[in-house]
MARLOPA-874779 format. One record per residue (C-alpha): x, y, z; residue in three letters; residue number from 0. Coordinates in Angstrom, 3 decimals. Example, Ala and Ser with C-alpha at 12.3 -4.5 7.8 and 13.67 -1.06 7.14 Angstrom:
2
12.300, -4.500, 7.800, ALA, 0 $
13.670, -1.060, 7.140, SER, 1 $
//
This chain:
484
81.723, 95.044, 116.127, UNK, 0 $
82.943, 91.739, 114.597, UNK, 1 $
86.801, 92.414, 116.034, UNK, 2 $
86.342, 94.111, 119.501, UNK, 3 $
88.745, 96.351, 120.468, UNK, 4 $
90.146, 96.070, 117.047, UNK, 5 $
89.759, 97.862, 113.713, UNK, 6 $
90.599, 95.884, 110.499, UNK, 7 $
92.671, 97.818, 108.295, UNK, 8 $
93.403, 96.544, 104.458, UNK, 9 $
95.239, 97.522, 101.628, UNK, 10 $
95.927, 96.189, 98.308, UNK, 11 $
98.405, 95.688, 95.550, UNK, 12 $
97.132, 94.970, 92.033, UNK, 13 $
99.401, 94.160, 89.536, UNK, 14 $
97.626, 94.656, 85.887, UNK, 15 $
99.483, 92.995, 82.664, UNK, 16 $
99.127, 95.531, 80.526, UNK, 17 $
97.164, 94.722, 76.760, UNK, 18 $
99.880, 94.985, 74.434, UNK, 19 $
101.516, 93.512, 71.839, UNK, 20 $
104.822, 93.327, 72.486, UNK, 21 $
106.534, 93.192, 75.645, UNK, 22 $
107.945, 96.124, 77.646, UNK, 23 $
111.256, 96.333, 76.872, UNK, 24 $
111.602, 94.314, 73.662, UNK, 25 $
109.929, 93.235, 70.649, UNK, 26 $
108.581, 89.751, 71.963, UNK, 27 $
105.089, 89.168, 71.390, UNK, 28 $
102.584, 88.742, 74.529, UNK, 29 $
101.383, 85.745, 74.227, UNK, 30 $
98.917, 83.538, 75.841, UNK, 31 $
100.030, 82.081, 78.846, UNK, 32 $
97.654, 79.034, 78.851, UNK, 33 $
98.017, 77.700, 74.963, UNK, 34 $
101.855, 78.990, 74.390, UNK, 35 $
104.534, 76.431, 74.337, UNK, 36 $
107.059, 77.222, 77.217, UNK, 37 $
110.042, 79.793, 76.132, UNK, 38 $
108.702, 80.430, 72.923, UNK, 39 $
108.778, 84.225, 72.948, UNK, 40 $
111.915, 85.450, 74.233, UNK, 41 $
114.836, 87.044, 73.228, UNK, 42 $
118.490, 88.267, 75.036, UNK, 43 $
116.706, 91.295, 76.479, UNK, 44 $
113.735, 89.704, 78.253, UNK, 45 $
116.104, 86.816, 79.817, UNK, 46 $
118.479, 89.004, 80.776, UNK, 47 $
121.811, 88.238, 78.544, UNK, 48 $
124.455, 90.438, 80.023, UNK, 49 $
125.187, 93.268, 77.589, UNK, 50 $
121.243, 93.254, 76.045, UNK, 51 $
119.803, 97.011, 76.522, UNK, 52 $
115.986, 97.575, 77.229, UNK, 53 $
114.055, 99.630, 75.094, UNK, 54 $
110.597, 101.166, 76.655, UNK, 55 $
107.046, 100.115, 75.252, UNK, 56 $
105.287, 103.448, 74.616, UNK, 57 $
102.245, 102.215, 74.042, UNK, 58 $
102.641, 100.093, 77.657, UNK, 59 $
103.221, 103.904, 79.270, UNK, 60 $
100.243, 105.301, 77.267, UNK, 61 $
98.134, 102.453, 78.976, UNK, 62 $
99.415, 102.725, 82.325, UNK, 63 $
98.720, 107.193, 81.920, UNK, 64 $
95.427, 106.456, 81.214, UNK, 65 $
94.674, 104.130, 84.089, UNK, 66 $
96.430, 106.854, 86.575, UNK, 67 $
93.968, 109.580, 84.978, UNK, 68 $
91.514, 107.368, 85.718, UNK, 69 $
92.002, 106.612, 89.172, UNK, 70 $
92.218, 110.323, 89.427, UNK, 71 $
96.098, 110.431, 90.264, UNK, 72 $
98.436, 113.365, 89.727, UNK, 73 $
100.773, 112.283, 87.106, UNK, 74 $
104.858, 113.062, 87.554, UNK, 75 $
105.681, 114.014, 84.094, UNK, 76 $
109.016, 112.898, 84.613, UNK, 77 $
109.740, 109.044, 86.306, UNK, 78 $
112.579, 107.224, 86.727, UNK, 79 $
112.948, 103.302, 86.489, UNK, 80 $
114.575, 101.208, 89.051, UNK, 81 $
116.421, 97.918, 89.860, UNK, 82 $
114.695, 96.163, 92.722, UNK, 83 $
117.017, 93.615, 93.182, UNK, 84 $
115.884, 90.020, 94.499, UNK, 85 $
117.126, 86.462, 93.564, UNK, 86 $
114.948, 83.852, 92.288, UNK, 87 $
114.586, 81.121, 89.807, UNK, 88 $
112.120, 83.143, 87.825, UNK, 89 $
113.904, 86.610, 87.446, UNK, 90 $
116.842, 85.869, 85.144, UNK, 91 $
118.324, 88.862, 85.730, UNK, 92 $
118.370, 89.110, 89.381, UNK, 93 $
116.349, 91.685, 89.730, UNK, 94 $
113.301, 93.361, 88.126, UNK, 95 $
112.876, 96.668, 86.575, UNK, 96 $
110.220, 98.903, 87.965, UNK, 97 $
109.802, 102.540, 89.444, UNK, 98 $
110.386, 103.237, 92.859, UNK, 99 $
111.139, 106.632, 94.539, UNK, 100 $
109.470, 108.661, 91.042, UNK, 101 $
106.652, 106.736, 89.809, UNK, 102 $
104.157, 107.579, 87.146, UNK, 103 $
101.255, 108.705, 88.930, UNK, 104 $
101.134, 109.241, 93.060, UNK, 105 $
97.820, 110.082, 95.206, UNK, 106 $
94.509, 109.506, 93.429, UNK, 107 $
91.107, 107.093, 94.949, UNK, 108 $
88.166, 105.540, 93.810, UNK, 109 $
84.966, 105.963, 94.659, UNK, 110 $
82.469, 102.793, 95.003, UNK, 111 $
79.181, 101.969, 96.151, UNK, 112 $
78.587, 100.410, 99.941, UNK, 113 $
75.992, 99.305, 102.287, UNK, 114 $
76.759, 102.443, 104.601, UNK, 115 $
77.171, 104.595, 101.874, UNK, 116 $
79.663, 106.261, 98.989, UNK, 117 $
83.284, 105.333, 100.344, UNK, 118 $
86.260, 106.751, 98.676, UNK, 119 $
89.306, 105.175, 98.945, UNK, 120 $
92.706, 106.356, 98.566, UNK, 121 $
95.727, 105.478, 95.925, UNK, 122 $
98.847, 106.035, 97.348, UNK, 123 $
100.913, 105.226, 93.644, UNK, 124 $
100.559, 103.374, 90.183, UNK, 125 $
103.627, 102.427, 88.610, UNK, 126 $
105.102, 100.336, 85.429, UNK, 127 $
107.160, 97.615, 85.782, UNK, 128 $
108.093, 94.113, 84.311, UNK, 129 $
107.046, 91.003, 84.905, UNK, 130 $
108.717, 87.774, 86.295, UNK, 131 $
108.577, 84.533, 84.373, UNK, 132 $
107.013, 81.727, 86.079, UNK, 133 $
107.633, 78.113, 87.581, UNK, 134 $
106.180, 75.434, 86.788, UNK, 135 $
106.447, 72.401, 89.531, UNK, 136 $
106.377, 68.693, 87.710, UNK, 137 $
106.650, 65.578, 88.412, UNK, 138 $
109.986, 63.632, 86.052, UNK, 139 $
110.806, 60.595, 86.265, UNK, 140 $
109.517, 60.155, 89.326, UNK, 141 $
111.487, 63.070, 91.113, UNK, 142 $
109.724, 66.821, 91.839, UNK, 143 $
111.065, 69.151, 89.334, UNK, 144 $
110.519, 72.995, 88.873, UNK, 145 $
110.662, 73.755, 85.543, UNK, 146 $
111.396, 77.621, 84.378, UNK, 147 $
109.067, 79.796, 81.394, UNK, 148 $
110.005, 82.705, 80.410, UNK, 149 $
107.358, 83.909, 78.012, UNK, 150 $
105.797, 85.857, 81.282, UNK, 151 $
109.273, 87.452, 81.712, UNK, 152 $
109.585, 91.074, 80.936, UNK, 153 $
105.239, 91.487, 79.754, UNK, 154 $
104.311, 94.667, 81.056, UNK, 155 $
102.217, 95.437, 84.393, UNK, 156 $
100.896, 98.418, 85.817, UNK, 157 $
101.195, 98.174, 89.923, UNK, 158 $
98.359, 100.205, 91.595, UNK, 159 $
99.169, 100.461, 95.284, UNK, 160 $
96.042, 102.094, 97.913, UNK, 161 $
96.327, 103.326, 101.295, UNK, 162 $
95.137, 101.103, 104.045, UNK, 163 $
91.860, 102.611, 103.784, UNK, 164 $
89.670, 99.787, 103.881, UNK, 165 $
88.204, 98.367, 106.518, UNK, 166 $
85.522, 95.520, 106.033, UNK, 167 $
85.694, 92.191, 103.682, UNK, 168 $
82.923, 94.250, 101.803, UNK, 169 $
84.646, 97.940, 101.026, UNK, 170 $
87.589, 95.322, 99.303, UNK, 171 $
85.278, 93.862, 97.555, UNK, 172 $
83.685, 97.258, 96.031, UNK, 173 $
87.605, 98.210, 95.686, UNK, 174 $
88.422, 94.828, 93.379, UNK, 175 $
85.119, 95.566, 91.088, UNK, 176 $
85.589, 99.067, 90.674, UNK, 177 $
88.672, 98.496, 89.691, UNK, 178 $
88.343, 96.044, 87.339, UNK, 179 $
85.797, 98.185, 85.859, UNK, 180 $
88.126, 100.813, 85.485, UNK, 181 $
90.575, 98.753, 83.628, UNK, 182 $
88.317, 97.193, 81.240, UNK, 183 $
86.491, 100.721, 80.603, UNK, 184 $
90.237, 102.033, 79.801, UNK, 185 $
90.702, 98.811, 77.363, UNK, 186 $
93.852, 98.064, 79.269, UNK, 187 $
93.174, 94.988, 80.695, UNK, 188 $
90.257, 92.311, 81.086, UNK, 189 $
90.023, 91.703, 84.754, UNK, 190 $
90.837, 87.742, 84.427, UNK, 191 $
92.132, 86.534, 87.521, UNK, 192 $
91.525, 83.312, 86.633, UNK, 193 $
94.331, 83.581, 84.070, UNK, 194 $
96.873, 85.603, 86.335, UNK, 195 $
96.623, 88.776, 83.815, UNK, 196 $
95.260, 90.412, 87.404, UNK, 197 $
96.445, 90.008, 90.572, UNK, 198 $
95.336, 91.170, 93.831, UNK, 199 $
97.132, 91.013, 97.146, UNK, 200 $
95.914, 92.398, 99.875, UNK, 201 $
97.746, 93.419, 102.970, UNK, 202 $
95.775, 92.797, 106.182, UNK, 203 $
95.787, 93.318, 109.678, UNK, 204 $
94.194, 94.992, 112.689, UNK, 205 $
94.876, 98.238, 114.677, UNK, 206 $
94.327, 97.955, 118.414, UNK, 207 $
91.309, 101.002, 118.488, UNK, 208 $
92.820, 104.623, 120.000, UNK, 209 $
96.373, 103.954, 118.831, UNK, 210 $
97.664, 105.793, 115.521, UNK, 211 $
100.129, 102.994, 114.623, UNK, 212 $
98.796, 99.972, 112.373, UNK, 213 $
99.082, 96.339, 113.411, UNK, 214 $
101.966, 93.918, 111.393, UNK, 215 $
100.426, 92.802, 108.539, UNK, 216 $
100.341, 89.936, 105.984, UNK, 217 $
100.021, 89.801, 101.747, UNK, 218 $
97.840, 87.301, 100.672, UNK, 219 $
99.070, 85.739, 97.700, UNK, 220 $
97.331, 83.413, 95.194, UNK, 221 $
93.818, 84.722, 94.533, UNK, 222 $
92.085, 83.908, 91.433, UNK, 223 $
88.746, 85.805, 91.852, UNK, 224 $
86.953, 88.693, 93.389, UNK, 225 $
84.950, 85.334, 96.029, UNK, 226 $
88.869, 84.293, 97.011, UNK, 227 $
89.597, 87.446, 97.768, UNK, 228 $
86.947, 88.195, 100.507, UNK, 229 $
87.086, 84.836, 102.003, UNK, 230 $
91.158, 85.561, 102.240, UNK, 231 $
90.608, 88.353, 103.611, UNK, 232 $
88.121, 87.222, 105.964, UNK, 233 $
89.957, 84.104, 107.160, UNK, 234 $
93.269, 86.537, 107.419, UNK, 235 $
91.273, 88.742, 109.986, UNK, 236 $
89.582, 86.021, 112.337, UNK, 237 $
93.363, 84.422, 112.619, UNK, 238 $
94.902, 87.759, 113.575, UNK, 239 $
92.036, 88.355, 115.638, UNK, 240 $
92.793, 85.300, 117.247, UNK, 241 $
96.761, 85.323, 118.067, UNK, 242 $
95.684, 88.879, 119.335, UNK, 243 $
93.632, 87.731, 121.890, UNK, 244 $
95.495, 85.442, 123.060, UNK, 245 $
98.077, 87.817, 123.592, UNK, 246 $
100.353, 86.772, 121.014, UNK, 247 $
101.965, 88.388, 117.762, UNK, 248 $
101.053, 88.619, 114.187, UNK, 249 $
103.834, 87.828, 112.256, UNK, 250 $
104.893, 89.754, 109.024, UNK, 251 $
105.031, 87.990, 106.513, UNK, 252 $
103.886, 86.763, 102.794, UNK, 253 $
100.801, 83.898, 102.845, UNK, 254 $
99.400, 81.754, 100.178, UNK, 255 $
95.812, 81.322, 99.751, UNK, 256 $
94.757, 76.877, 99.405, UNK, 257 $
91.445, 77.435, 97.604, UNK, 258 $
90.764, 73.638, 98.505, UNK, 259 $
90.802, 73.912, 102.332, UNK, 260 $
89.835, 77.909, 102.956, UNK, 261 $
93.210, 78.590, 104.684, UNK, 262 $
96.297, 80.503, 104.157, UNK, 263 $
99.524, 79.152, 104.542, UNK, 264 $
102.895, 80.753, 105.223, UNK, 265 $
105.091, 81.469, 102.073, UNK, 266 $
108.201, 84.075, 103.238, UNK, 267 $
108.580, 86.686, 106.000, UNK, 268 $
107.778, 90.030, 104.357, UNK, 269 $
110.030, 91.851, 102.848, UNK, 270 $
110.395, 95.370, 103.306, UNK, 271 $
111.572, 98.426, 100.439, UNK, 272 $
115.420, 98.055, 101.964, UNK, 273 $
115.698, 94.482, 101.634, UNK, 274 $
115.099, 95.294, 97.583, UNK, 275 $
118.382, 97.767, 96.948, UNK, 276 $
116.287, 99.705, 94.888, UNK, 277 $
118.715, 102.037, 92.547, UNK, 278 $
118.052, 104.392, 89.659, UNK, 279 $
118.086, 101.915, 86.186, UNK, 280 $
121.126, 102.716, 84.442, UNK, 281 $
120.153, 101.732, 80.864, UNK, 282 $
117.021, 103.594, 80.643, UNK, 283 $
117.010, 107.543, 80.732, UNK, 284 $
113.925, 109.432, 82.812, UNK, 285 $
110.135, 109.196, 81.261, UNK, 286 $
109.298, 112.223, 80.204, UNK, 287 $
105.449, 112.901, 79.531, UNK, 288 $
105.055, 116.118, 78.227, UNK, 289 $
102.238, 118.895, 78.538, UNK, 290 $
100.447, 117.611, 75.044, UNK, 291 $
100.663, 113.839, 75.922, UNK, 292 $
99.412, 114.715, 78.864, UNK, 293 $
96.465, 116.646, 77.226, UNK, 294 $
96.360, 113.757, 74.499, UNK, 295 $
95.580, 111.244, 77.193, UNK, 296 $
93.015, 113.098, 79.519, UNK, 297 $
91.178, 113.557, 76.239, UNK, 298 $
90.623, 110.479, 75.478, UNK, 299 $
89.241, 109.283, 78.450, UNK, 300 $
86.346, 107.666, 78.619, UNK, 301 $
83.391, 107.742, 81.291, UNK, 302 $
84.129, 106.083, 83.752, UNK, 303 $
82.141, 103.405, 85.490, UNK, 304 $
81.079, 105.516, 88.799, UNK, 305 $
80.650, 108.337, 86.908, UNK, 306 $
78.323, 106.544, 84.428, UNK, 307 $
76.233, 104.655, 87.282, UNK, 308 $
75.449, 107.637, 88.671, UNK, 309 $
74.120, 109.918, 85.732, UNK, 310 $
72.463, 106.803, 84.959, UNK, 311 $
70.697, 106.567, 88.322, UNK, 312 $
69.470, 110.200, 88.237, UNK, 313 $
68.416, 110.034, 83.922, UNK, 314 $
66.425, 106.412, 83.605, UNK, 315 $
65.640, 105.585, 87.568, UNK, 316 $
66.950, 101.837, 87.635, UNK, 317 $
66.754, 99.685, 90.197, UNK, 318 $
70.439, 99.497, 91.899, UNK, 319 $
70.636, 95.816, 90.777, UNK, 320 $
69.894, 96.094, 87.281, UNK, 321 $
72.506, 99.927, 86.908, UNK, 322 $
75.529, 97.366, 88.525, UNK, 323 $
74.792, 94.902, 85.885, UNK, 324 $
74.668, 97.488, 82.842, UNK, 325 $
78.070, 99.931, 83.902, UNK, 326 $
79.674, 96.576, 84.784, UNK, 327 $
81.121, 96.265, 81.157, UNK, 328 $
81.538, 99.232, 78.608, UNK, 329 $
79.850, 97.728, 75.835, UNK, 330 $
76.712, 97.151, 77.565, UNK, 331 $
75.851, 100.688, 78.980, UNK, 332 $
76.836, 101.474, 75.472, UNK, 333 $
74.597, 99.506, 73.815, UNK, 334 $
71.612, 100.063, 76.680, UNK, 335 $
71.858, 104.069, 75.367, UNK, 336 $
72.471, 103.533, 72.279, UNK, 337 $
69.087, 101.437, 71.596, UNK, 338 $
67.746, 104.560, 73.727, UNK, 339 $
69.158, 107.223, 71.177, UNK, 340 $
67.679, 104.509, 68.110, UNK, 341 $
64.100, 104.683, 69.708, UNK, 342 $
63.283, 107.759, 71.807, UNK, 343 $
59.984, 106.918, 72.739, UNK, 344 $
61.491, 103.385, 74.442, UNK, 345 $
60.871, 102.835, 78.016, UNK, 346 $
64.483, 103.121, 79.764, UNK, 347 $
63.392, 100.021, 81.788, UNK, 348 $
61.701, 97.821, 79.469, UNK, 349 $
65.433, 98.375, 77.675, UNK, 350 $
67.343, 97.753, 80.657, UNK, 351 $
64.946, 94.516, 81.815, UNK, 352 $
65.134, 93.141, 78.616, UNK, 353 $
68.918, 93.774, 77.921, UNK, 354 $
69.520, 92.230, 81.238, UNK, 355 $
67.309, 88.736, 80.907, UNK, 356 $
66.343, 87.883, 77.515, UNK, 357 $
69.059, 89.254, 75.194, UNK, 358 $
71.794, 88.402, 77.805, UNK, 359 $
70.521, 84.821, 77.794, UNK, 360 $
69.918, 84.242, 74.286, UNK, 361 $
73.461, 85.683, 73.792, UNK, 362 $
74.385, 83.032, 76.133, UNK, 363 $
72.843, 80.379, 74.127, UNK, 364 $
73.961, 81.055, 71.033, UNK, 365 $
76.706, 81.876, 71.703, UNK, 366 $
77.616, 85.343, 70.452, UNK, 367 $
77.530, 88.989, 71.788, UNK, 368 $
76.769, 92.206, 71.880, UNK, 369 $
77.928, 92.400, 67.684, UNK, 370 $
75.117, 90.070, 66.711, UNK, 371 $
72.481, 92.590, 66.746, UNK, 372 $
72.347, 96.416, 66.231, UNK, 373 $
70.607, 98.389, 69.118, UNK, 374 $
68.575, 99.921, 66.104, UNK, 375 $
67.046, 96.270, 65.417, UNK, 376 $
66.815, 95.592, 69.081, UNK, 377 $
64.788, 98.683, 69.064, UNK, 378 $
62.335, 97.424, 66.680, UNK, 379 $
61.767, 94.886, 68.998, UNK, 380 $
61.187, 96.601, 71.956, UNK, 381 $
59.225, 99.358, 70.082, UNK, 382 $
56.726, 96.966, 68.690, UNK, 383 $
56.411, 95.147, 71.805, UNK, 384 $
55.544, 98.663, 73.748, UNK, 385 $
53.013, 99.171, 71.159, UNK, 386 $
51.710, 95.887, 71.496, UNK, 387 $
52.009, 95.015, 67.961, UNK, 388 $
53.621, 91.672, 69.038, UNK, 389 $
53.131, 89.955, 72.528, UNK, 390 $
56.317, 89.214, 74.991, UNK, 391 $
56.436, 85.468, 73.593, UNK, 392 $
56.712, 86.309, 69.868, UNK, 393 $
59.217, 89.681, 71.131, UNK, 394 $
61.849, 86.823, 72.562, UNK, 395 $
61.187, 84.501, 69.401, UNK, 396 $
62.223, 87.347, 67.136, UNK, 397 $
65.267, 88.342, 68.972, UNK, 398 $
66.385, 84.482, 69.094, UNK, 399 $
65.744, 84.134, 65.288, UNK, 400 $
67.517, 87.389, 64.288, UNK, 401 $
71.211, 86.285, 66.659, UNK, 402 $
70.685, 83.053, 65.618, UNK, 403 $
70.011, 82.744, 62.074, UNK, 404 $
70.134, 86.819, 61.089, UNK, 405 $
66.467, 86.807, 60.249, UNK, 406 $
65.219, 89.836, 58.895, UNK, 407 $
63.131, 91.387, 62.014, UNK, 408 $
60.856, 93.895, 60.140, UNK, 409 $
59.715, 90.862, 57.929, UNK, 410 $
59.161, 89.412, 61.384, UNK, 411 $
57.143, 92.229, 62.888, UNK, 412 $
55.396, 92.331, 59.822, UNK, 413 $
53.963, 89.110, 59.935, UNK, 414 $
53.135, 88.594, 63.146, UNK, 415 $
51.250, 92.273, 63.399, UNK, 416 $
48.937, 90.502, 60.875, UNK, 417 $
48.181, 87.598, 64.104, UNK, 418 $
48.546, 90.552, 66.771, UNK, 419 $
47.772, 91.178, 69.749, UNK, 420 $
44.350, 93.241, 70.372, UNK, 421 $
45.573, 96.493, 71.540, UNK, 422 $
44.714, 98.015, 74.944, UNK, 423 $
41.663, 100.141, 73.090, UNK, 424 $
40.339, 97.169, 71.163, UNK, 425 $
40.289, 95.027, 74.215, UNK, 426 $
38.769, 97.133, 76.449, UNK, 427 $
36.220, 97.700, 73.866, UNK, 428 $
35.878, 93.230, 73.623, UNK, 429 $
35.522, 93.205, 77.407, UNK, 430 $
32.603, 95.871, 77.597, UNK, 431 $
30.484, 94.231, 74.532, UNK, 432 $
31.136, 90.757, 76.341, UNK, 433 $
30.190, 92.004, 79.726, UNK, 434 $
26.607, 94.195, 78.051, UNK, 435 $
25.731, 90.927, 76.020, UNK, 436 $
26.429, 88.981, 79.901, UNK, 437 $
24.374, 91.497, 81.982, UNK, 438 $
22.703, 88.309, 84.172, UNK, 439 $
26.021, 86.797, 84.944, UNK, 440 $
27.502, 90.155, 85.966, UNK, 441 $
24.490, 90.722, 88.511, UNK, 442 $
25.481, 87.341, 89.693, UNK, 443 $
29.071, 88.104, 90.046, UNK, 444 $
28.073, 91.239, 92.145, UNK, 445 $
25.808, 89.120, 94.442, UNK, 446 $
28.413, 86.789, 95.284, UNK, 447 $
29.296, 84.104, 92.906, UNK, 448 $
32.722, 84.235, 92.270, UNK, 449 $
32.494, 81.176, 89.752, UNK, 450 $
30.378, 83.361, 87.536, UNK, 451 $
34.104, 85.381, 87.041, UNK, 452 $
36.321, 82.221, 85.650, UNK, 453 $
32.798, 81.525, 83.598, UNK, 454 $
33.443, 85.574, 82.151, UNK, 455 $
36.722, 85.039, 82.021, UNK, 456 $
36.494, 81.952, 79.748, UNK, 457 $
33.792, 83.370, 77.303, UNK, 458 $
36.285, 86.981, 76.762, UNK, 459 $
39.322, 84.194, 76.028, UNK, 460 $
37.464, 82.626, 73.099, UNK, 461 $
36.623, 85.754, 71.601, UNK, 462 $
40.186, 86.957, 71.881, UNK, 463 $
41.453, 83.896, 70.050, UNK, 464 $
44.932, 84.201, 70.996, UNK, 465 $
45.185, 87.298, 70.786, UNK, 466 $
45.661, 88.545, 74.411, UNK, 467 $
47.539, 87.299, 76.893, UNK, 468 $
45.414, 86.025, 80.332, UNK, 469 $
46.928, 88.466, 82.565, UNK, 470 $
45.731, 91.073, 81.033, UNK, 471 $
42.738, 90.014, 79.953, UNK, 472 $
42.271, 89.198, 84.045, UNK, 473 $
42.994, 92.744, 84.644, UNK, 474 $
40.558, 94.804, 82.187, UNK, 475 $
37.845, 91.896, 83.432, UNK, 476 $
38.355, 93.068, 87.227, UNK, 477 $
38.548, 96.571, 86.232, UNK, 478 $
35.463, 96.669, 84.598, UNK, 479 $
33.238, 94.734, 86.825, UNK, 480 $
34.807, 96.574, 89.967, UNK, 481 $
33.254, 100.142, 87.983, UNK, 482 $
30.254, 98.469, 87.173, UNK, 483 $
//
């Protein structure tokens, strides 16, 4: 045990901006928050002008019920928003509006892969609320500055809140990429941390062993990837571990993550759900989601990621690496079956192996994705390559041609079937008239020369002219002197 004495307990807060077009309580546009000019889209609502009323995003609730369904959570047809009241420079209003006490969905988990095993993990809540604006620090004039935008202000997240369930640096990382590939599968939201349009705080601390009650945590703020997150996380747990035994106390409170050095660094003692004054939002009535938007939503959910990795595992046998890869993004496991459904006869893993290397790094190159080629022409491809119509070499010089320049790949096939490769058949048929026409040098092979086999092996590879590749022209030679 890593923490003797000592069980690390973790649990995290994601807050999801939500992929729509307008913000959550008014009709300012989301807009990029890298390329848009500062306070640019905003309005009275959204930078809270006393006497401006807030009007709910329904398409922002229809995202955030189809996330809960996905995490499995039972969904409170009715909600209420809240104030949770805090002052700072970025929340206009003085406090933010979000559910508290009634929240959309309560008590659902995810399931994700680990070393030891299938580990579920439990949601306590997912609820909607609006964001802050943010701060900008600058240098004027010479004098430190912090400058306020409010285009952030008011864009809509989705908070999804877990039990303290985890309990290693790797079950949070499963956690973040399940996750994420739960919220890109439900087309709600990217999983960029980079940009801030995800972020993931984890709480962390560690329970003395044999006692029920958890140890004082801390939120790690700042993270802007899945890597920061476990080396937070991990940092966060050999401090604590640490103060503990040296006999002192962890303190509870909010810490920043410094990328640079590998540390976290105090921000604010942590605040707990008093210190907010949460009341019931006067301006905006209950949600109500009734029994056929309900039944509207769980219809159109998709497969989910887990779900998918595991019918997959049990239909086309995968290696483990190669099934993470393909249910990793929606549009790939939909493209890896559909080439399937195009081509029947297709070898799951010759699709898979060649989805995952070649196409992915042509697609790279070009650059383009998964729209610049049908899984009907990739299909060709890979058919005629299984037949052996065209060689590996020529296979990757078609697919490069076709994304690159839309080259016709029938035309292709076509033409190079006319320099093909011998076929299994025809060169195990070349091998045996080589070998009957060589009977002196085969006799020689058997008593011990092993230079009469590069001598065979160079006579079969004129013949072939091309039109074999040497490693299998290496195997049919060994196979047919070892029977002989």
């Amino acid at each position: 045990m890593k923490y003797p004495g000592y069980q690390p307990t973790i649990g995290i807060e994601v807050h999801a901006v939500m992929k729509t077009k307008t913000k959550l309580f008014c009709n300012c546009p989301v807009v990029n928050p890298v390329h848009a000019e500062p306070n640019t889209a905003i309005c009275p609502v959204c930078t809270g002008i006393p006497g401006a009323m807030p009007v709910l995003n329904r398409h922002a609730v229809e995202q955030a019920l189809r996330v809960s369904l996905a995490l499995g959570c039972h969904i409170n047809q009715t909600s209420i928003f809240a104030r949770k009241s805090y002052f700072y420079p970025d929340l206009p209003k003085g406090y933010q509006i979000s559910q508290y006490e009634l929240p959309i969905a309560e008590n659902g988990h995810i399931q994700v892969h680990t070393s030891e095993g299938i580990k579920t993990i439990r949601i306590h809540r997912a609820h909607i609320e609006e964001d802050t604006g943010k701060l900008q620090h600058r240098i004027v004039d010479g004098k430190s500055v912090s400058l306020v935008d409010l285009n952030r202000s008011s864009v809509p997240l989705l908070e999804i809140v877990t039990e303290p369930d985890m309990h290693s640096v790797e079950e949070v990382r499963a956690y973040a990429e399940m996750l994420i590939k739960i919220l890109r599968y439900t087309g709600v939201n990217d999983g960029e941390l980079e940009l801030g349009m995800l972020r993931i705080e984890p709480n962390v601390s560690l329970k003395k062993i044999g006692q029920d009650k958890l140890g004082d945590r801390t939120e790690v703020k700042n993270l802007n990837s899945v890597r920061s997150l476990e080396r937070a996380v991990a940092f966060e747990l050999d401090r604590q571990y640490q103060i503990l035994i040296q006999g002192g106390k962890i303190k509870q409170q909010t810490v920043g993550w410094d990328e640079t050095n590998q540390i976290t660094i105090p921000q604010r003692s942590k605040e707990d759900a008093e210190d907010y004054r949460y009341f019931p939002e006067p301006d905006l009535p209950p949600l109500i989601i009734d029994d056929q938007w309900l039944a509207q939503a769980k219809a159109q959910l998709p497969e989910l990621p887990f779900a998918k990795q595991q019918r997959f595992q049990q239909a086309y046998q995968l290696p483990e690496n190669i099934l993470t890869w393909l249910v990793a993004e929606k549009d790939r496991a939909d493209f890896f079956e559909a080439t399937l459904a195009a081509a029947p006869t297709l070898s799951p893993s010759l699709v898979a192996t060649w989805q995952t290397n070649e196409l992915t790094a042509i697609l790279k190159t070009a650059p383009a994705d998964y729209k610049a080629i049908t899984p009907a022409n990739f299909a060709l491809i890979l058919t005629a390559l299984q037949e052996e119509n065209i060689n590996r070499k020529k296979a990757k010089s078609i697919l490069t041609a076709h994304i690159q320049t839309n080259a016709d790949i029938q035309t292709a096939i076509q033409n190079a079937k006319s320099k093909a490769q011998l076929s299994s058949k025809e060169l195990t048929t070349l091998v045996q008239s080589i070998l009957a026409n060589h009977q002196s040098e085969v006799e020689k092979f058997h008593s011990g020369n092993q230079a009469t086999l590069n001598w065979l092996f160079g006579q079969i590879m004129q013949a072939v002219k091309g039109q074999a590749n040497a490693d299998a022209i290496k195997n049919e030679l060994n196979k047919q002197l070892e029977q002989k």
